[in-house]
N, C-alpha and C positions, 0 to 999 in steps of 0.2 A: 504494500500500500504506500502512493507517495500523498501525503498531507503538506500541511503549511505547517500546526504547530502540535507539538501534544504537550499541553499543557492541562491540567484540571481544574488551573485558578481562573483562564483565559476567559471573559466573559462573552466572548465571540466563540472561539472553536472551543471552547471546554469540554465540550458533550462529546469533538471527537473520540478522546479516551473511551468511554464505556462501548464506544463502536469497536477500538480494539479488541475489547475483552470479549464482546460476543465473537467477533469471529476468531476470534484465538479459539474459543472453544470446540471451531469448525475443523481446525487444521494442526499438521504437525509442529509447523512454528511459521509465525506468521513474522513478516520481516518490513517492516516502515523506515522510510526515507522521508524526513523532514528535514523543514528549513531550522526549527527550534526547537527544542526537545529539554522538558522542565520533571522533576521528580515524577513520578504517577505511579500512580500502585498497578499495576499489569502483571498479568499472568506470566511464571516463568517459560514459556515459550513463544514470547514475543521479544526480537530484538531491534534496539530504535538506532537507525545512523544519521545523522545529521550532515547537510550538505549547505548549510546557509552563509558557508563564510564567502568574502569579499563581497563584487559587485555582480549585477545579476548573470553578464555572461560567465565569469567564474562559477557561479552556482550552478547554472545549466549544464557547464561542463563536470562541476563534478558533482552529480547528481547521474550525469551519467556515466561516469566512471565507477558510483557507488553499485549502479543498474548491472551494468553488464557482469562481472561475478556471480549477481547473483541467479539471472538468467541462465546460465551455464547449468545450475541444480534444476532448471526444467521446474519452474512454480506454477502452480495451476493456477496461476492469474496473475496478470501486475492491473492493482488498481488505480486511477487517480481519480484523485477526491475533490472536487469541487473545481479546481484548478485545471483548467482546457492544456495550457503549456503544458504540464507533467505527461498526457498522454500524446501530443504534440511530441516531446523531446526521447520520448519512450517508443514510440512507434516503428522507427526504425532500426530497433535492437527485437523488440518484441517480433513482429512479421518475419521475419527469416528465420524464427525458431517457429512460429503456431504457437505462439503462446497467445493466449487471450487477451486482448486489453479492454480492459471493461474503463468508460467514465461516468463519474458519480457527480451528478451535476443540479439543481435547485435554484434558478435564480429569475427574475424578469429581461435581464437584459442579456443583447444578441452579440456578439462580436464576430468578426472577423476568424478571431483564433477558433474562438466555439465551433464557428461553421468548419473551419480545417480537423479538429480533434475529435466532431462529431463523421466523419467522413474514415478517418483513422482508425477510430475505436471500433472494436466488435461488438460491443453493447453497448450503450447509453441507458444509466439506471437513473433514476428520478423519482420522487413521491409520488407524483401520476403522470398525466396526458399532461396536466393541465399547468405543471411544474417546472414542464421542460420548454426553452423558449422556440423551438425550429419543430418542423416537421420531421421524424423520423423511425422508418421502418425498425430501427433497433433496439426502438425502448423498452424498455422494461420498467413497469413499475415497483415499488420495493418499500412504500410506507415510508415515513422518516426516518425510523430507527431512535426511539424517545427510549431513555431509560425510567422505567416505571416503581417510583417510590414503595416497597413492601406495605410499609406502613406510611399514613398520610399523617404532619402536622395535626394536633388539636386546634380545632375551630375556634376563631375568636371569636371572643365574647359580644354581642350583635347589641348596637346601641344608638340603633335605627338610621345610621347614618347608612348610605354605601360606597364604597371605598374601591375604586376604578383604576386598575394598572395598567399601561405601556410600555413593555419593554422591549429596548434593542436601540438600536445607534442612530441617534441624531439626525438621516438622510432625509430629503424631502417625498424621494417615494413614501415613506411611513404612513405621511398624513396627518403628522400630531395636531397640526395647528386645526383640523375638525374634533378633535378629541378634546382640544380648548372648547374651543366655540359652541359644544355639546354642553360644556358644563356651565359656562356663562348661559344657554339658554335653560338651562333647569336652577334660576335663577330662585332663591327661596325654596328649594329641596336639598335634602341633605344627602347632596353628592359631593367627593371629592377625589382628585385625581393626582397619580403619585405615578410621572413621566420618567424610566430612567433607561441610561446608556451612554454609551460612548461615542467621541465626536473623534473618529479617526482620521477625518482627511479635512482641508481647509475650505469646502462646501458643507463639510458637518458641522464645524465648527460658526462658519457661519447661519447656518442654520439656525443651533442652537441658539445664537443669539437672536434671532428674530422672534422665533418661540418664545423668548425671555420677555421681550419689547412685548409681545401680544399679550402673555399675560399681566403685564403692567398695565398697558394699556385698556384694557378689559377690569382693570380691579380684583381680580383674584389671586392674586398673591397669598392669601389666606387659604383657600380653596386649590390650589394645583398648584405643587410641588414637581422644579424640574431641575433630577438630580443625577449625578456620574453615574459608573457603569456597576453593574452588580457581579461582582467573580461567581462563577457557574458551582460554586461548593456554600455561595450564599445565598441562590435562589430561591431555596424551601421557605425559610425565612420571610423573604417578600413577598412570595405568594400568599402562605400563610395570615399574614395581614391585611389581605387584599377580600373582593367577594367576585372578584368579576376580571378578567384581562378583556382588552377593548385592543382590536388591531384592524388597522383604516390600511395596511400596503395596496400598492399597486395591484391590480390582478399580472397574474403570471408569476405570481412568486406565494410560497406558501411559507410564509414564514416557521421558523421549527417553534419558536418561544408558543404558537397559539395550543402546539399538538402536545410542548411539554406540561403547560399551566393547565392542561385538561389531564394532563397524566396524574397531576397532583388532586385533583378534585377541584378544579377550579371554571365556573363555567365561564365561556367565551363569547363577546359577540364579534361579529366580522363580517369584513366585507367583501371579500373575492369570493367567487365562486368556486373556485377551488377546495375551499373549507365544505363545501354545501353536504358530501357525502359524512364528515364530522357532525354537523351538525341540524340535519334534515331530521324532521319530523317532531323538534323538541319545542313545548308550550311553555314561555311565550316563545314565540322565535327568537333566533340569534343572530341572524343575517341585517346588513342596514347596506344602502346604496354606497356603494363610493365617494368619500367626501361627504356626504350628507349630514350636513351636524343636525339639522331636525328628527333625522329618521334615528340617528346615532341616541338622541335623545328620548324620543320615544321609547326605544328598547332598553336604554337605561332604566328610565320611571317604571318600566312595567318589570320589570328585576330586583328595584328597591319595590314595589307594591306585594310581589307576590313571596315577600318577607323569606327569613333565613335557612328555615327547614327546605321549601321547595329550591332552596339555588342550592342547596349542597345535593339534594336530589339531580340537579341537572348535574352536577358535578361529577358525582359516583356514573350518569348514563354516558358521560364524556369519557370517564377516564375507561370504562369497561370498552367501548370504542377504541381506545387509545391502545389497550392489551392487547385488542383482534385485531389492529388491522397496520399500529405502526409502533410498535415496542422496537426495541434494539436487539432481539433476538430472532423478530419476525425479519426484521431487516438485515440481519449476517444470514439466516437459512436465503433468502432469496438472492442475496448476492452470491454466495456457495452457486447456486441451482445456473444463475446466470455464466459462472465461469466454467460448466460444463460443457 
């Protein structure tokens, strides 16, 4: 498997780790190639090599200096993970052996590379149809891969407010500024909202500031909280204190935070369609239009009305969804099956 990072603190790829550990339990030893490589608890037959030193044609190259070696032991797959280049840089050491190159990919936006690495690869895996941004004969769908809490946080204590989470990074795909605007229009209901993540690039960063201005400008400053990033071994915590995660992305991207916060018991509204197999059929509904801070509104009020018992009931109907159809072991069996 080539990754970015395996880290378990990293509030962005933290979750990669337990993907590890499920598919280590697929295989004799499973062997990753990252750019950064931090403590992690992993199974002893997983070994991590790290290829991120100097500038990035240095890394290309030795990434595949660390590759080839290990092609030679004939692995039943080289995966890459999210990253189009790694299958890109991979392809031509893979193909002359038959070795499978599966890419594992999740996002709205199309590129260049994407469309070369989607051409490369022998499989293209994704959450669904609806995850992957090109058309392609190769896909395969594979759930998220969510690691599914044993046991779930105790419920806080409900004191009729309701308490509305956003998490993930600062980009304007997200939508937050409807996720404001939602709460400013339940104006005198006891809502409030706790926006957090991290501003990685200097459009996030600007972003966030604008976010900032709006809710100033709006007066609630009191009411919606927008704060850093949360490390992926501190999210139970947040959820925990939440009644509800609210995610306005772009359609074509399925963000993984909505399928984790249901993993937890936590119910979800959204807005893609892509969510609709998560959460079809459940009263009140969870779906709002795109952007829509009215309709975003509405599904809030009717969340805080139908009081605390029934939203941990939607909770537990989420997360049993979450076990069937995108745990992180459903997700290693179906990449196994795919590199056959």
């Amino acid at each position: 498997m080539i990754t970015q990072r395996v880290d378990p603190e990293d509030p962005a790829l933290g979750a990669t780790v337990a993907k590890l550990r499920a598919l280590a339990a697929h295989v004799d030893e499973l062997v990753v190639l990252t750019l950064v490589a931090r403590p992690a608890d992993l199974p002893a037959n997983v070994r991590v090599e790290e290829f991120g030193a100097g500038g990035r044609l240095s890394r290309g190259a030795r990434l595949v200096r660390l590759l080839a070696p290990e092609l030679r032991r004939r692995p039943v797959a080289v995966l890459a993970h999210m990253s189009p280049i790694y299958a890109v840089l991979a392809a031509p050491l893979t193909r002359p052996l038959r070795v499978p190159l599966l890419l594992w990919f999740t996002h709205w936006r199309q590129s260049r590379m994407l469309r070369l690495a989607e051409r490369l690869a022998t499989k293209v895996l994704s959450v669904s149809e609806q995850s992957f941004p090109l058309p392609s004969r190769k896909l395969v769908a594979t759930g998220h891969g969510i690691e599914v809490p044993d046991e779930l946080p105790a419920p806080r204590a409900d004191d009729g407010t309701l308490r509305l989470l956003s998490l993930g990074r600062t980009s304007s795909a997200k939508g937050l500024a409807t996720v404001i605007e939602a709460v400013q229009l339940l104006d005198g209901v006891p809502v409030e909202a706790e926006l957090r993540g991290p501003s990685l690039t200097e459009a996030e960063q600007a972003h966030r500031q604008e976010l900032a201005a709006l809710i100033d400008r709006l007066g609630l400053e009191e009411r919606v909280r927008l704060e850093g990033p949360v490390a992926q071994t501190a999210t139970p915590s947040v959820y925990a204190r939440s009644d509800v995660l609210v995610n306005n992305m772009r359609a074509g991207a399925l963000d993984k935070v909505v399928y984790e916060a249901a993993a937890f018991g936590l119910p979800v509204v959204v807005a893609s369609e892509g969510f609709e197999p998560l959460v079809r059929g459940i009263d009140p509904p969870l779906r709002f239009a795109q952007d829509d801070a009215v309709g975003l509104a509405d599904r809030l009020r009717a969340l805080l009305d139908v009081g605390p018992d029934r939203r941990r009931a939607i909770g537990g109907e989420l997360r049993e969804r979450i076990v069937r159809d995108h745990s992180v072991e459903h997700w290693a069996e179906r990449v196994i099956e795919a590199a056959r």
